[in-house]
C-alpha positions in Angstrom: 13.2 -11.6 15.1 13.0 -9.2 18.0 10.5 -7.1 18.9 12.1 -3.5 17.8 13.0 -4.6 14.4 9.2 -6.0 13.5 8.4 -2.5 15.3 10.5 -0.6 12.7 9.4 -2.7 9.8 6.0 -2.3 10.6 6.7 1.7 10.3 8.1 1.6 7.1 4.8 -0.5 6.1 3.0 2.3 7.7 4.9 4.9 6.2 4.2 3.3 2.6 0.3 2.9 3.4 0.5 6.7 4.0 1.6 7.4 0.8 -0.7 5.1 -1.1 -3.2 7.2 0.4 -1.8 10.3 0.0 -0.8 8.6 -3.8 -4.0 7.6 -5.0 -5.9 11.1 -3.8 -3.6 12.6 -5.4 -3.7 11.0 -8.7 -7.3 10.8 -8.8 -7.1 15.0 -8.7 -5.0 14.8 -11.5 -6.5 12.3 -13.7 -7.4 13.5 -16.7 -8.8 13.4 -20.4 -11.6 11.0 -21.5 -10.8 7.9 -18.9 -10.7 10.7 -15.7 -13.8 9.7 -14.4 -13.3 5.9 -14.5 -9.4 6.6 -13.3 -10.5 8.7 -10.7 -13.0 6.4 -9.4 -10.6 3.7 -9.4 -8.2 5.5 -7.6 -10.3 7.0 -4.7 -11.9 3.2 -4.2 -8.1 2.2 -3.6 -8.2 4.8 -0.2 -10.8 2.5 2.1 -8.0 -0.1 1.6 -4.8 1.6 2.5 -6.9 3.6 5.1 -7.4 0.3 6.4 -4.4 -1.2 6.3 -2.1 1.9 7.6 -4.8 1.7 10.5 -4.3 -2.0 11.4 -0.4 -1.3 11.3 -0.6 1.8 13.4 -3.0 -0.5 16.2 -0.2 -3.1 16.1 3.0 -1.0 16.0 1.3 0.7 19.6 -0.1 -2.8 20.9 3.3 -3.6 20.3 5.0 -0.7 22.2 6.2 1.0 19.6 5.3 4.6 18.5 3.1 4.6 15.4 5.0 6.5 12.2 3.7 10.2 10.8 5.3 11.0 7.8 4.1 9.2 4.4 6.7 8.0 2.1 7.6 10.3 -1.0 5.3 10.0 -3.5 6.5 9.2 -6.7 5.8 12.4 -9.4 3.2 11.1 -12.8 2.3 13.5 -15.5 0.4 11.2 -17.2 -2.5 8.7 -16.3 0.1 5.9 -17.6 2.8 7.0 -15.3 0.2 7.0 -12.4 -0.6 3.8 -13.1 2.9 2.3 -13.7 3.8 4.3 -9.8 0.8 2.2 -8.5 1.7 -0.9 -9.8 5.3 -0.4 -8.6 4.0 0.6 -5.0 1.6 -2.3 -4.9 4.1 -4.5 -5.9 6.3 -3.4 -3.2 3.6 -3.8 -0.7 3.1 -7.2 -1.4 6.6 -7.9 -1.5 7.1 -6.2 2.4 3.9 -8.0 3.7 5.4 -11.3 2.5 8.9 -10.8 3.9 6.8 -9.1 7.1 4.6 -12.2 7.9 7.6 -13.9 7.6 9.4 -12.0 10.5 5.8 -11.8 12.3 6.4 -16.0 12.4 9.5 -15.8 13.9 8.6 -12.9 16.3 5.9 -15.7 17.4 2.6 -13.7 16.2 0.3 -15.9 14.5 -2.6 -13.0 14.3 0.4 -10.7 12.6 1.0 -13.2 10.6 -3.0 -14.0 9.5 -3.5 -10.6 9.2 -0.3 -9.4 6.7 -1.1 -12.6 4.3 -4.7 -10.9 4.1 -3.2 -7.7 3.8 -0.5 -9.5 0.7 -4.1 -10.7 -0.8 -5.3 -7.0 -1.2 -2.2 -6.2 -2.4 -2.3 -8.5 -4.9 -5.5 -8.1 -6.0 -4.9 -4.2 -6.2 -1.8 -4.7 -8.7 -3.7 -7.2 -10.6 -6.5 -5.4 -11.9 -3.8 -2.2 -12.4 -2.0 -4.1 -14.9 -5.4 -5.1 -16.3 -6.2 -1.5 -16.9 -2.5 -0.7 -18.3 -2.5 -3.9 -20.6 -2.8 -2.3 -24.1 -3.1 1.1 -22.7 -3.0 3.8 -25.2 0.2 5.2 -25.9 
């Protein structure tokens, strides 16, 4: 693994931790009917965590040499709370898929604290898309 490819992942990371945050603000705005204020919450607690995270990657991406990414990926369009919380599922899945394959490359590149610090980052991850399908299991129609 060389240096400018784990500098390039590590944007798209950062690039997908800008929309989470951009992606949960967002949907906690447009939460709505009799579960909006516990949706809401939930979704602005997520923030502190992917304000976090994009913060640590930006930090490594410029200890690394690299230049830190600016633009959030798309976020995905919900109408309904459902679809908000199927796009957040989907996103943290996907985050805890790149982290994986990301610590991986971080052990080749030869960065044990990379490496420490993604698996902690795959553990929030996790734990964010476990307790979303907890709140979509038997989810009204």
């Amino acid at each position: 693994m060389d240096k400018q490819t784990l500098i390039d992942n590590l944007n798209k990371d950062l690039a997908g931790e800008l929309s989470a945050i951009a992606q949960y603000i967002t949907y906690a705005a447009k939460a709505y009917g009799p579960y909006r204020p516990q949706l809401s919450a939930f979704f602005l607690q997520e923030v502190a965590d992917e304000t976090l995270h994009a913060q640590f990657l930006a930090n490594k991406i410029v200890a690394l040499g690299g230049e830190p990414a600016t633009v959030a990926a798309p976020v995905p369009a919900a109408k309904t709370n459902k679809e908000m919380l199927e796009a957040i599922l989907a996103a943290e899945l996907k985050a805890r898929k790149d982290y994986t394959e990301r610590a991986e490359q971080a052990e080749a590149y030869g960065d044990k604290a990379l490496v420490i610090a993604l698996e902690d980052m795959v553990r929030d991850e996790s734990e964010h898309s476990e307790e979303t399908e907890r709140i979509l299991k038997d989810w009204p129609l």
